[in-house]
C-alpha positions as a Markdown table, in Angstrom:
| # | Residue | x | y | z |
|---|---|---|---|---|
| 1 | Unk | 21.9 | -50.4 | -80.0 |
| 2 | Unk | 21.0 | -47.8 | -82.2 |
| 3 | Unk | 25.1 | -46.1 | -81.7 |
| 4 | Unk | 26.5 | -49.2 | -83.9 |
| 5 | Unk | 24.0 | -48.5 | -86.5 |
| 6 | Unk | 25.5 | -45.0 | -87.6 |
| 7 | Unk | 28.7 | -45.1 | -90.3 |
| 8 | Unk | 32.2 | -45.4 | -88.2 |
| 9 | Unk | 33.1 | -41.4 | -89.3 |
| 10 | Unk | 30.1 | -40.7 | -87.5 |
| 11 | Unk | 30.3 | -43.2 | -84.2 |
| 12 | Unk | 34.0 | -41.5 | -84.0 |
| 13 | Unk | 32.5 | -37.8 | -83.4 |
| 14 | Unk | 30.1 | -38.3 | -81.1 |
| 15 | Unk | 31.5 | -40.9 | -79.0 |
| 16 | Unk | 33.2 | -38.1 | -77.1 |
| 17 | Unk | 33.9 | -39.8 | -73.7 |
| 18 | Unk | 36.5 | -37.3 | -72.1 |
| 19 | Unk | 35.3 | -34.2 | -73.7 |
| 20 | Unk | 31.9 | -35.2 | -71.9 |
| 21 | Unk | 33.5 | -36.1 | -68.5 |
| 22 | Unk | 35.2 | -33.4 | -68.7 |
| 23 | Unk | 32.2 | -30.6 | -69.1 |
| 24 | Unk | 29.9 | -32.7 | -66.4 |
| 25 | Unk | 33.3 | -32.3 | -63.9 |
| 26 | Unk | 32.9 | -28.2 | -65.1 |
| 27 | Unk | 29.2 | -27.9 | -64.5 |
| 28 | Unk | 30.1 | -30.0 | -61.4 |
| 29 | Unk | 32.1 | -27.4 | -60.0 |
| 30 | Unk | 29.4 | -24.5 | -60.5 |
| 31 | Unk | 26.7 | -26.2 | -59.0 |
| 32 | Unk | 28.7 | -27.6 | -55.9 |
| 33 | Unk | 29.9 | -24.0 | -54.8 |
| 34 | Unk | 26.4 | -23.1 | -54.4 |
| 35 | Unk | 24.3 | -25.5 | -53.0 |
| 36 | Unk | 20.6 | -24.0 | -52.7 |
| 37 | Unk | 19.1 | -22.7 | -55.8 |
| 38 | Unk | 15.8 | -20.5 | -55.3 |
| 39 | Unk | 14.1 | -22.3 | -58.5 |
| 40 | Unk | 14.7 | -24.7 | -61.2 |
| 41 | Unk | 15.2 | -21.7 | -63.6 |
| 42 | Unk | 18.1 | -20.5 | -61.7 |
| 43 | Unk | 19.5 | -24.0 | -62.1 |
| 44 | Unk | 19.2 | -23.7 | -65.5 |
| 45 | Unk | 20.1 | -20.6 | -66.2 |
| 46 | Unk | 23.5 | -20.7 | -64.1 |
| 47 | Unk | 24.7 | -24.2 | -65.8 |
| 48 | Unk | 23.5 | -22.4 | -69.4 |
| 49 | Unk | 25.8 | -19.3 | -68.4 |
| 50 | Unk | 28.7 | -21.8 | -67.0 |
| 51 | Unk | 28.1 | -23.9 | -70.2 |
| 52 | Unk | 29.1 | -20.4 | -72.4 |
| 53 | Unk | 31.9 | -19.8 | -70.6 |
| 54 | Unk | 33.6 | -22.9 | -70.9 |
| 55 | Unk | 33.0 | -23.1 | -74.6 |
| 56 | Unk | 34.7 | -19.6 | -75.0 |
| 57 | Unk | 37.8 | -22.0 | -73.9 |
| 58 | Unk | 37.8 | -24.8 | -76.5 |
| 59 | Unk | 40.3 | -24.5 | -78.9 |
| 60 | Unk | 40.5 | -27.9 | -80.8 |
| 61 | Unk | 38.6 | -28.5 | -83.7 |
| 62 | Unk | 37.1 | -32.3 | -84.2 |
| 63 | Unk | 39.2 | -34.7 | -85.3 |
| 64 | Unk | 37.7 | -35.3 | -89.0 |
| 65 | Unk | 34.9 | -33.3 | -89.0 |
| 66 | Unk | 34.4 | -33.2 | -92.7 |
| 67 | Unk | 34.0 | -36.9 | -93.1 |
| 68 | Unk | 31.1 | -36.9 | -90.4 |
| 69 | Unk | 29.9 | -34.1 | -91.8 |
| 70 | Unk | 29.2 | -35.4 | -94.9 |
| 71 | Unk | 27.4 | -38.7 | -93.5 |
| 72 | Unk | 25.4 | -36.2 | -91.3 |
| 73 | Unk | 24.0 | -34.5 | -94.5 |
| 74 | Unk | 23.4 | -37.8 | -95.9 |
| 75 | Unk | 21.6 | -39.0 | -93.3 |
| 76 | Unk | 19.8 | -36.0 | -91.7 |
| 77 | Unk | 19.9 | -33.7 | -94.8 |
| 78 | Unk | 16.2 | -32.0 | -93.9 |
| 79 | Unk | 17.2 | -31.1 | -90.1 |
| 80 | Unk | 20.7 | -29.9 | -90.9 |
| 81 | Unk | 19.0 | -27.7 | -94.3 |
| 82 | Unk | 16.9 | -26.0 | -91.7 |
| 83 | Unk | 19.3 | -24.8 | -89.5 |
C-alpha cells in the first residue's frame, strides 16, 4: 500500500477521514436538492461553487502542519518549487 510508505507526519495529514466525510455529506446536500443537471459542466461547476463556499467556513489549521510540511519538500521538492 503505497499510504504506509510515506513518513508518519505525513500519513497523519492526509489521512483526513472526518474532514473528508464531512465535505462528501456537504456536496451531498447540493446535489440532492437538485436532482436533474442539464450537462456534466453544470455538475461540475455547481459542486466547484459549493466546494468555495464551504471552505470560506474552515477555521482550523492542520494539526502539525510544519512537520508534514517539511517531509513534503523533501519528498516532492520539484512539484511544491513550482507552485
Amino acid at each position: 500500500m503505497i499510504f504506509l510508505q510515506y513518513p508518519k507526519e505525513i500519513r497523519k495529514v492526509i489521512y483526513t477521514t472526518n474532514a473528508i466525510a464531512s465535505l462528501n455529506s456537504q456536496l451531498r446536500k447540493v446535489t440532492k436538492n437538485k436532482r436533474i443537471f442539464p450537462s456534466d459542466d453544470s455538475v461540475f461547476k455547481t459542486l466547484y461553487l459549493a466546494i468555495g463556499y464551504i471552505t470560506k467556513k474552515w477555521s482550523m489549521p492542520i494539526r502539525d502542519w510544519n512537520e508534514a510540511m517539511a517531509h513534503f519538500i523533501v519528498k516532492f521538492d520539484e512539484r511544491i518549487n513550482c507552485l
